[in-house]
C-alpha positions in Angstrom: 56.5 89.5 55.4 58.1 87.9 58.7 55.0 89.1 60.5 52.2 87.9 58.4 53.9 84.5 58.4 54.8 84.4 62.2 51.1 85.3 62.3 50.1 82.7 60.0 52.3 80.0 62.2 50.7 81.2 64.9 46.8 80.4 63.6 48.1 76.9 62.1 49.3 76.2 65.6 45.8 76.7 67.4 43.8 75.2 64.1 45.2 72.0 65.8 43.1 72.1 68.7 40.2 73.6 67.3 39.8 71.8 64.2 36.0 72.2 63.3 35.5 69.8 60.6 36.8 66.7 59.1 36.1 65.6 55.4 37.1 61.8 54.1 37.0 61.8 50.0 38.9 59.3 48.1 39.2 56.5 44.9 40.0 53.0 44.4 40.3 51.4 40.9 41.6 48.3 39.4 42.4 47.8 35.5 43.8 45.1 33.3 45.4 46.2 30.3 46.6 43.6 27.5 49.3 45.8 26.6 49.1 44.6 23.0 51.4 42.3 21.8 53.3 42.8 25.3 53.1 40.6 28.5 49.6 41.8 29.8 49.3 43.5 33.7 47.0 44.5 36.1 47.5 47.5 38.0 45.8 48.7 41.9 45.0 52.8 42.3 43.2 53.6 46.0 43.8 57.5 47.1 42.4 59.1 50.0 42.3 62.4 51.0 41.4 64.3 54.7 40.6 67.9 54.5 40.1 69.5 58.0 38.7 73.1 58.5 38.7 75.5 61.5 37.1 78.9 60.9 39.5 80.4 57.6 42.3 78.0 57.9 42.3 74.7 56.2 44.8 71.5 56.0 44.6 69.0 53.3 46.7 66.1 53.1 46.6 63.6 50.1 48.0 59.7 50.3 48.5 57.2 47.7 47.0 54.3 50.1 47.6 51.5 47.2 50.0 48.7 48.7 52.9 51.6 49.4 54.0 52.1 45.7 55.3 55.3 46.5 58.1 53.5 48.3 60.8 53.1 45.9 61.1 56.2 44.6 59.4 58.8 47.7 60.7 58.9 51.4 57.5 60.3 52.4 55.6 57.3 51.5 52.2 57.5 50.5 51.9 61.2 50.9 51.2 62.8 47.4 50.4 66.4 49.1 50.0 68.3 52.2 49.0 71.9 52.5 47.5 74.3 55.0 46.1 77.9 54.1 44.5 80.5 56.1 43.0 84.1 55.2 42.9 87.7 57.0 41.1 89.9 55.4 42.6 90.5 51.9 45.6 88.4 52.3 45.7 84.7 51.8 49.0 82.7 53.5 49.5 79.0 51.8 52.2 76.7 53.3 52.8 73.7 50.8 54.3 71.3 53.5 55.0 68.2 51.0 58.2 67.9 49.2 58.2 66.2 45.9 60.8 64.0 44.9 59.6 61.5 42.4 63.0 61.6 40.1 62.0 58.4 38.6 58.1 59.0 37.8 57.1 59.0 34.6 54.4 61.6 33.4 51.1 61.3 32.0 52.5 62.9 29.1 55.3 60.8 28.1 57.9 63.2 29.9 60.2 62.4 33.0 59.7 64.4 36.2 62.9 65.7 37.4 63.9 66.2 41.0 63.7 70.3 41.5 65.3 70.2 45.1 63.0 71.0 48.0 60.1 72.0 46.5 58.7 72.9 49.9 57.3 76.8 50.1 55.0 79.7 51.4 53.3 81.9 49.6 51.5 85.4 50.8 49.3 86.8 48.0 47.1 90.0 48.8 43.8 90.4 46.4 42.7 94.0 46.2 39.4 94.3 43.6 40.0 97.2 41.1 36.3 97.7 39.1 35.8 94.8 37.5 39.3 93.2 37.9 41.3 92.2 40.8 44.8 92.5 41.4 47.0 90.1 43.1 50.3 89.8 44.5 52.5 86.5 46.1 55.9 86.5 47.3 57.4 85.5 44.5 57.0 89.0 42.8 54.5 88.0 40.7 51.5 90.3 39.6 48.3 88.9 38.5 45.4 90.7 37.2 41.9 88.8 36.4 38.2 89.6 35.8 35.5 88.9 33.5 34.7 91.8 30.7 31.7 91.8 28.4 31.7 87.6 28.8 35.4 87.5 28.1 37.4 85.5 31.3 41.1 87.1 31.2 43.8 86.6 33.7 47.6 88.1 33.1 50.0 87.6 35.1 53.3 89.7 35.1 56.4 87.9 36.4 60.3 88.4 35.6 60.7 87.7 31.7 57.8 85.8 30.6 54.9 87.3 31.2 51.6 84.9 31.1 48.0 85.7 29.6 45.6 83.3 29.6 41.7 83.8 28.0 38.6 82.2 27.3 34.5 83.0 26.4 31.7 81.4 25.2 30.9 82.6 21.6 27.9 81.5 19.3 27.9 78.6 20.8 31.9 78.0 20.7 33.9 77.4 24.2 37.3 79.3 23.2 40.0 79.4 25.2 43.7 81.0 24.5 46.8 80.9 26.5 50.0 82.7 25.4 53.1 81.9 27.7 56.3 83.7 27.6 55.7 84.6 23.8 54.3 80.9 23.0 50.4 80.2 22.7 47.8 77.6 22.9 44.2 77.3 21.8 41.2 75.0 22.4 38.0 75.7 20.6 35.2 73.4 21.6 31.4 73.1 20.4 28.7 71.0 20.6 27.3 69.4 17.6 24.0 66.9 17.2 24.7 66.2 21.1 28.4 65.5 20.3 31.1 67.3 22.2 33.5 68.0 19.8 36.9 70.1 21.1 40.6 70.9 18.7 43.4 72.0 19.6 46.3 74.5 19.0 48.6 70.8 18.9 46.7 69.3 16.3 44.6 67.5 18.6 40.8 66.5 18.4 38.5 64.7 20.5 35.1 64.1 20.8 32.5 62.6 23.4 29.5 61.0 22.6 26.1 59.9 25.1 24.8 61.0 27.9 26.4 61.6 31.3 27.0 58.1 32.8 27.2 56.8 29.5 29.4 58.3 27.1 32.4 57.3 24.3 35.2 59.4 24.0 37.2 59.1 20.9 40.7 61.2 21.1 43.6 61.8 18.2 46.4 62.9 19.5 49.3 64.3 16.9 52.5 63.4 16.7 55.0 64.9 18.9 58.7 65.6 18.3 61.3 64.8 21.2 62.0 68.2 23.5 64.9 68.2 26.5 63.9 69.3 29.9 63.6 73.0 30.4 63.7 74.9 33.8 60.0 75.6 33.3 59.0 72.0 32.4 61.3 70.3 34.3 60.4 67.1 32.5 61.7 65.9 29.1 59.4 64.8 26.3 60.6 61.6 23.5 59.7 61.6 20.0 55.7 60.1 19.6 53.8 58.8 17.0 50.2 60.1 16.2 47.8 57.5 18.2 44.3 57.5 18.3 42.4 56.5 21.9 38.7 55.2 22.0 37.1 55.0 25.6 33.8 53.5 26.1 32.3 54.4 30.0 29.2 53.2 31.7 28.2 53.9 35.5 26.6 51.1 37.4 23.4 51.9 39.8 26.2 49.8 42.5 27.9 53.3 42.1 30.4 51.7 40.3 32.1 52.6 36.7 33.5 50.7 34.5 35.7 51.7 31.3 37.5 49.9 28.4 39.5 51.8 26.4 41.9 50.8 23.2 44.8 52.6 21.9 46.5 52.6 18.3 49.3 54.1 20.4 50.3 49.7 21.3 47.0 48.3 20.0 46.2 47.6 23.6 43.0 47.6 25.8 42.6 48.5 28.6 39.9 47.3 30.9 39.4 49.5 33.8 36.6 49.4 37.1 36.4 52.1 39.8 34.9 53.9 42.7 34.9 57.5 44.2 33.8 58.6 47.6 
């Protein structure tokens, strides 16, 4: 172990003079939401992120470029990742350089992100194909085997106490996919009816997406959801919520352009949204 990673130090070390290629890719968005009945805000999103490559290795590093609003609540201001992997022969070495410390963030989900420590780390994982599977293993212990058999995707991964299985194929027309986590499992089945997208879930959930690509309304119910502390695997606890429905409506503009509204039964708000990838 100290040899592949003095090894991999050694290869990040030279990637710096020898860097072969730099990529730029990023977003920028602006919205204004009414917030229903609330005080009504507009909001500024611009993230970039540089990818350099040399040979087998590669650095990315991500920034949240947006008027510093990392700065209250992140030392490393701005930065939102930074990694740099290399790979010899059957072994791959990852190095996540960025450590996350976003105690106050509040998740997509509804849930606050805890503060984990330094959540700074390498991993070594060694892929070794067996027939149709291949097995893999990281530092952490972990064993994971994967392959596709007879259209069926499975991957399983065997770790300390709660193992991890996660499936999915394409049946008469049906996208399944099944994930079973320490004992606990999730499904998503979607189809496609009369050009309609139409996808439920294990939670109760349903949404579908209507149009054509550039084009399209997305209409989303999401179930209600009943408050759950913060666990050791989640670390992020999750408040009592109401059922709420969600209807988007997006278009793309030939100025390459896109530009989305989207109301919510959640607040009765809309939420009026125009952005931009490179």
């Amino acid at each position: 172990m100290k040899k592949l990673i003095a090894l991999f130090a050694t290869t990040a070390v030279a990637s710096t003079t020898a860097m072969g290629a730099i990529a730029l890719s990023g977003t920028a968005s602006v919205s204004y939401d009414d917030n229903g009945s609330a005080e009504s805000a507009t909001t500024y999103d611009a993230d970039l992120t540089i990818t350099g490559t040399a040979g087998s290795t590669t650095f990315t590093q991500s920034m949240d470029i947006d008027a510093g609003t990392d700065a209250a609540t992140n030392g490393d201001i701005g930065v939102t990742a930074s990694t740099l992997s290399t790979t010899i022969g059957p072994v791959t070495i990852s190095a996540d350089m960025y450590d996350e410390d976003d105690a106050a963030t509040v998740s997509s989900t509804g849930g606050l992100i805890a503060d984990s420590g330094d959540n700074r780390s390498i991993t070594v994982s060694l892929d070794a194909p067996v027939g149709d599977a291949t097995l893999g293993l990281d530092d952490s212990g972990d064993v994971t085997v994967s392959g596709t058999f007879s259209g069926v995707t499975l991957t399983h991964t065997i770790q300390d106490g709660s193992d991890k299985t996660v499936g999915s194929a394409s049946i008469a027309g049906m996208d399944i996919s099944l994930t079973n986590d320490a004992g606990a499992t999730e499904w998503t089945i979607g189809t496609t009816v009369a050009g309609t997208a139409v996808t439920l879930g294990s939670d109760k959930s349903v949404s579908a997406v209507l149009g054509v690509t550039g084009n399209t309304v997305t209409i989303t119910h999401t179930a209600e959801r009943a408050a759950r502390a913060s666990t050791t695997a989640t670390k992020h606890s999750v408040s009592q919520r109401d059922a709420f429905t969600t209807v988007a409506v997006s278009r793309s503009l030939t100025s390459g352009a896109t530009l989305a509204a989207t109301y919510s039964t959640l607040d009765s708000s809309l939420t009026l949204k125009a952005s931009v990838a490179f």
